[in-house]
C-alpha positions in Angstrom: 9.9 12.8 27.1 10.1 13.2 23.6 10.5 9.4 23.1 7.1 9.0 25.1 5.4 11.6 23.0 6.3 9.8 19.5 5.6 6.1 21.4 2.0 7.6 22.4 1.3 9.3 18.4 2.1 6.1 16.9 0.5 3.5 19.0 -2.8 5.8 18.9 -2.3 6.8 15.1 -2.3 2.3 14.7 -5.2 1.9 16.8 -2.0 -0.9 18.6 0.6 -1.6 20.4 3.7 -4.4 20.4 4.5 -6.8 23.1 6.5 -10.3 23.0 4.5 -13.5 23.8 5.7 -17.2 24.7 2.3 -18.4 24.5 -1.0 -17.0 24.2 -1.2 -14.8 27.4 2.1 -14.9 28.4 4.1 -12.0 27.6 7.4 -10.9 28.4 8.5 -9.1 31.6 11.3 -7.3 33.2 11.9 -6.5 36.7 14.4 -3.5 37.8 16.8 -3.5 40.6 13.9 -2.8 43.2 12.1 -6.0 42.2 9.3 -4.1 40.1 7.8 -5.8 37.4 7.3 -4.5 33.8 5.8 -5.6 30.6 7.7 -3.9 27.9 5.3 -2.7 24.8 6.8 -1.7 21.6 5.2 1.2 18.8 6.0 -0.8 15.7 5.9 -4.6 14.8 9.8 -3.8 13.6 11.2 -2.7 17.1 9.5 -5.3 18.8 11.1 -8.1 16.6 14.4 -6.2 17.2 14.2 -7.1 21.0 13.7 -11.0 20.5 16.8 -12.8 21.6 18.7 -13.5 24.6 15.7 -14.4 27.2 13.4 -13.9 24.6 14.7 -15.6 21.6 11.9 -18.2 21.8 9.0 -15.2 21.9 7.3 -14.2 19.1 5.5 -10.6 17.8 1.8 -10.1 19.1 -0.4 -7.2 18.6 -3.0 -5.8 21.1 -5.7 -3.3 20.2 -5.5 0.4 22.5 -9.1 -0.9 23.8 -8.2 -3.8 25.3 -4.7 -2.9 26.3 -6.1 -0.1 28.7 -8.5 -2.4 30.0 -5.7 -5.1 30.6 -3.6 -2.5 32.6 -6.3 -2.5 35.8 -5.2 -5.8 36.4 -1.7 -5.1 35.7 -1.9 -2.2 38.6 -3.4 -4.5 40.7 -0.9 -6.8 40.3 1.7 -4.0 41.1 3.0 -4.7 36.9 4.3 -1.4 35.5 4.5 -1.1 31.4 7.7 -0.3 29.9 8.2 2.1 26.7 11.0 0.7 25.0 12.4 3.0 22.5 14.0 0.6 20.1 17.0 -1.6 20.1 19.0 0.3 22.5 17.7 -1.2 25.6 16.0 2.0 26.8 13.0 1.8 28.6 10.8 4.4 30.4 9.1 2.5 33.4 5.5 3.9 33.8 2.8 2.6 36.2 0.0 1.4 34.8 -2.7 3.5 35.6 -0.8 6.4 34.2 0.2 4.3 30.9 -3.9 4.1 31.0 -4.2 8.0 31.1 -2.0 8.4 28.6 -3.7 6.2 26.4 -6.5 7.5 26.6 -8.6 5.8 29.2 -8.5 8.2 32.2 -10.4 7.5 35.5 -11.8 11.0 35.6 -11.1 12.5 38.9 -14.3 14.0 41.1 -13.5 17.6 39.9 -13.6 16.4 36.4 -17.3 14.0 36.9 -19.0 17.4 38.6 -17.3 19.9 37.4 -15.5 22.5 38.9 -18.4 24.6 40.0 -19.8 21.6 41.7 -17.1 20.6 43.3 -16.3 20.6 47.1 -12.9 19.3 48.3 -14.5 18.7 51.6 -17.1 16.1 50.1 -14.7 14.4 47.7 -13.0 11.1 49.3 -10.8 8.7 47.8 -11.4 5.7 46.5 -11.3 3.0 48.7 -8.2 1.0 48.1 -10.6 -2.5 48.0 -12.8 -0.7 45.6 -13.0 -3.4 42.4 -14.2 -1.7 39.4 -16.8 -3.7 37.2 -15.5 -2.8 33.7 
């Protein structure tokens, strides 16, 4: 967890975050045993360029802004993509899905409780999203 933490305080203390591209839209990915898919984000320009090589070695260093990273992962989560925290040049990664990766970031879907207010709040009322709900953001 503490690799998480120090991830999160740099990515939000740049204002960025560190992914490989092949082209322009078209980042790296990993899948785990199960089949699920990841795009692995670095905290630093340096760590990133560590990781190019092997299936990578033709990928280069590109930067996305917090903004428009959290706004990327609701289509990620629709896609069923995951991010992956990779903590350097061991190969360690922390697979997180991406609506939490969002939270953490920063841009939360706030809950009903949250919108209301506790006071206001009736657990009874509250339903779920719908799963076919799109959002218009």
């Amino acid at each position: 967890m503490e690799e998480i933490q120090k991830f999160l305080h740099t990515v939000n203390a740049n204002g960025m975050l560190w992914l490989l591209e092949a082209k322009p839209g078209l980042f790296a990915m990993l899948e785990d045993g199960g089949g699920n898919s990841y795009i692995p984000v670095w905290a630093t320009k340096e760590e990133a360029e560590a990781n190019i090589g092997d299936d990578w070695a033709n990928y280069t260093v590109a930067t996305m802004e917090i903004a428009e990273f959290i706004t990327w992962t609701r289509e990620l989560g629709s896609d069923n993509v995951g991010i992956a925290i990779s903590t350097g040049t061991e190969g360690q990664i922390f697979p997180i899905p991406s609506n939490i990766m969002r939270q953490m970031l920063g841009g939360q879907d706030k809950s009903d409780r949250e919108l209301v207010g506790e006071e206001f709040y009736d657990e009874e009322w509250a339903e779920p999203t719908p799963e076919d709900f799109e959002d218009e953001e």
